[in-house]
C-alpha positions as CSV (number, residue, x, y, z in Angstrom):
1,X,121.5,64.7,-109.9
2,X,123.7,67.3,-108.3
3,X,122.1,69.0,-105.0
4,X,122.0,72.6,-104.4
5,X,124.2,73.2,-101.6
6,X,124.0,76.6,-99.8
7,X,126.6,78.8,-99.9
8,X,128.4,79.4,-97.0
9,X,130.4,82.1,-97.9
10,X,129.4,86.2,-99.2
11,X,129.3,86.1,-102.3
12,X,131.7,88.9,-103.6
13,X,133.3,89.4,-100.4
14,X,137.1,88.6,-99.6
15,X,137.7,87.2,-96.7
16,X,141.4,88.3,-96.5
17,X,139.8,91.4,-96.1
18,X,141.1,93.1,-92.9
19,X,139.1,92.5,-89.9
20,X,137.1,90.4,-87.4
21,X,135.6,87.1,-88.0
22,X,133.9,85.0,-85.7
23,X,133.7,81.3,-86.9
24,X,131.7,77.7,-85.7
25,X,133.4,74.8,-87.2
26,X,131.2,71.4,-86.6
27,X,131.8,67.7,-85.9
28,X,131.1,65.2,-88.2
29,X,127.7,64.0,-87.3
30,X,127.7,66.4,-84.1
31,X,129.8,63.3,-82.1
32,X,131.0,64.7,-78.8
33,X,135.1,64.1,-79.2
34,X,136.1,67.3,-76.8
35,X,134.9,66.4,-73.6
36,X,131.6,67.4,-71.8
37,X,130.0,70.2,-70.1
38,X,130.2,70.0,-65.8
39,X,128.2,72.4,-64.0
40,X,128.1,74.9,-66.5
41,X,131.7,74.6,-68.0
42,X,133.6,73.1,-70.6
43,X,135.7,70.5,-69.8
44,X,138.3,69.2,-72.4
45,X,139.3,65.7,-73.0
46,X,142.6,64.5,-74.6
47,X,140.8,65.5,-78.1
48,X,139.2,68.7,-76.8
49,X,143.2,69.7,-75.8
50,X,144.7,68.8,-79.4
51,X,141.9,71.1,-80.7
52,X,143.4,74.1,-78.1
53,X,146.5,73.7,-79.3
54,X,145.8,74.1,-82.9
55,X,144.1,77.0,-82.4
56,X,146.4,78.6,-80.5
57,X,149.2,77.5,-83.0
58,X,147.7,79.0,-86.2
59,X,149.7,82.4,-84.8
60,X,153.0,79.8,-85.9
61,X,151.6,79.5,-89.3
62,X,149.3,82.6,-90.3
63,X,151.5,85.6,-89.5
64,X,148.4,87.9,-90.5
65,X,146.0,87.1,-87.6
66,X,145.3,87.5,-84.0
67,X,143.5,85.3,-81.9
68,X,140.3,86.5,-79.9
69,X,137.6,84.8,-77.7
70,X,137.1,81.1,-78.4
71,X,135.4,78.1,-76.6
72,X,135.9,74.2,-77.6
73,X,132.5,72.6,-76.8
74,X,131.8,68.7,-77.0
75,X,131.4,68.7,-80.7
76,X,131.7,72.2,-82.4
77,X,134.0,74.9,-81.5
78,X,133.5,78.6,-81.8
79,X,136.2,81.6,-82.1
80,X,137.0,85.1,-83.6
81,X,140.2,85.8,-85.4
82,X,141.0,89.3,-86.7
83,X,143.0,89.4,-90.0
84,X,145.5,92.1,-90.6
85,X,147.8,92.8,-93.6
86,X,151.4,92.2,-92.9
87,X,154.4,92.3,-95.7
88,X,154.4,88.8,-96.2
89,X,151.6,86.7,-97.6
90,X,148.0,87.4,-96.5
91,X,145.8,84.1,-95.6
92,X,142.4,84.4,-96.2
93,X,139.8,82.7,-93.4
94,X,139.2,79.8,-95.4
95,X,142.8,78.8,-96.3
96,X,143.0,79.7,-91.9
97,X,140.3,77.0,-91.0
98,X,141.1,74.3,-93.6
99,X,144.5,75.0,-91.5
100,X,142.8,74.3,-88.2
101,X,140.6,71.7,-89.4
102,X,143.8,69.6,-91.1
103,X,146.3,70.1,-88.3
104,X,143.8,68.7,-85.2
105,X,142.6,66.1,-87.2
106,X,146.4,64.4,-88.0
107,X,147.0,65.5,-84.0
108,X,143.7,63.6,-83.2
109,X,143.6,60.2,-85.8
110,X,147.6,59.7,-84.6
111,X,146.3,59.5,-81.4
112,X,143.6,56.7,-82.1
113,X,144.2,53.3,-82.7
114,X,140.9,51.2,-83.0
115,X,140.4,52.3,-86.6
116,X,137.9,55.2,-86.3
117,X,138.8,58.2,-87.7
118,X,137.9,62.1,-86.2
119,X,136.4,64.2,-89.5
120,X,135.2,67.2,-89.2
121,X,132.2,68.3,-90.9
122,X,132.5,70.2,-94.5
123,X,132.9,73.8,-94.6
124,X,132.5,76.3,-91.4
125,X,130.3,78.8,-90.8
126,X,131.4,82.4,-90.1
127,X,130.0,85.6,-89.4
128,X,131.9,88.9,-90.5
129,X,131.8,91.3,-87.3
130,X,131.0,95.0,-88.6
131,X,131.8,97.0,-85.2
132,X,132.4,97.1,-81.8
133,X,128.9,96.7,-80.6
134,X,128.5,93.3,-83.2
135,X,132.2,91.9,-81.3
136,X,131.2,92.3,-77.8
137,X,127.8,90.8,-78.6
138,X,129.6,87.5,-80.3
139,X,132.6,87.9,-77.4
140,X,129.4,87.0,-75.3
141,X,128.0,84.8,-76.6
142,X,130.9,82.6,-77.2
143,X,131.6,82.7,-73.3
144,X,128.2,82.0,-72.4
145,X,127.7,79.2,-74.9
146,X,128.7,76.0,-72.1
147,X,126.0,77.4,-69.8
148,X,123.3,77.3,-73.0
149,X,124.6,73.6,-74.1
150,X,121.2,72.4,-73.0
151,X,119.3,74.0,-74.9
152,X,122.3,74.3,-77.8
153,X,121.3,73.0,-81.8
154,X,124.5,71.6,-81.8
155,X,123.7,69.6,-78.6
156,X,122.3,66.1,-79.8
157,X,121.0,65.3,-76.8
158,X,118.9,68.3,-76.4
């Protein structure tokens, strides 16, 4: 029997649109491979600094985004990218995270030799920012989020 899976995307919508999206892209299993939060900060591990630079790298292979806020917490990670429309190929979000997702996780399993294997988990969620007042709230938010980790769904401790 095949199970209804939700969508995680807007139906209709194309997300090579210009704009600003913010995105969460989870762990496999919610396992904390980035590091932990000390006194109300994040702070990265070996893993957690792989993740950084990928993120920051995706400007070397997606010449139609820009890179906003973002925060690498113990087992998710949170960011907005704004895509514009240069003259060369236009990436769409997806095609940008399966990016991200496929370049940290060679960086991370190369790094890791007793035979388990960093995944992420399926998919990503994102949110499509509509104005100014929507991207300061999410800017907040994502700067905010090691303070809230207690209390955070991601958090499987809490």
């Amino acid at each position: 029997m095949i199970r209804n899976r939700k969508l995680n995307r807007l139906t209709g919508f194309d997300y090579s649109n210009e704009g600003y999206y913010f995105v969460t892209i989870c762990v496999k299993d919610k396992t904390e491979w980035f590091g932990e939060i000390k006194d109300g900060r994040m702070m990265l591990n070996e893993y957690g600094k792989i993740v950084l630079r990928c993120w920051n790298d995706l400007l070397n292979h997606y010449m139609n985004i820009k890179l906003d806020e973002f925060i690498i917490m113990p087992n998710h990670l949170h960011g907005i990218l704004s895509i514009s429309h240069p003259l060369r190929k236009n990436y769409g979000l997806s095609e940008i995270m399966r990016g991200l997702k496929t370049f940290s996780s060679r960086r991370i399993n190369k790094t890791i030799n007793d035979g388990i294997k960093f995944q992420w988990q399926k998919s990503f969620y994102d949110h499509i920012i509509r104005n100014e007042q929507d991207l300061t709230r999410v800017r907040e938010y994502i700067v905010n989020n090691p303070l809230k980790w207690e209390e955070d769904e991601e958090n499987i401790k809490s």
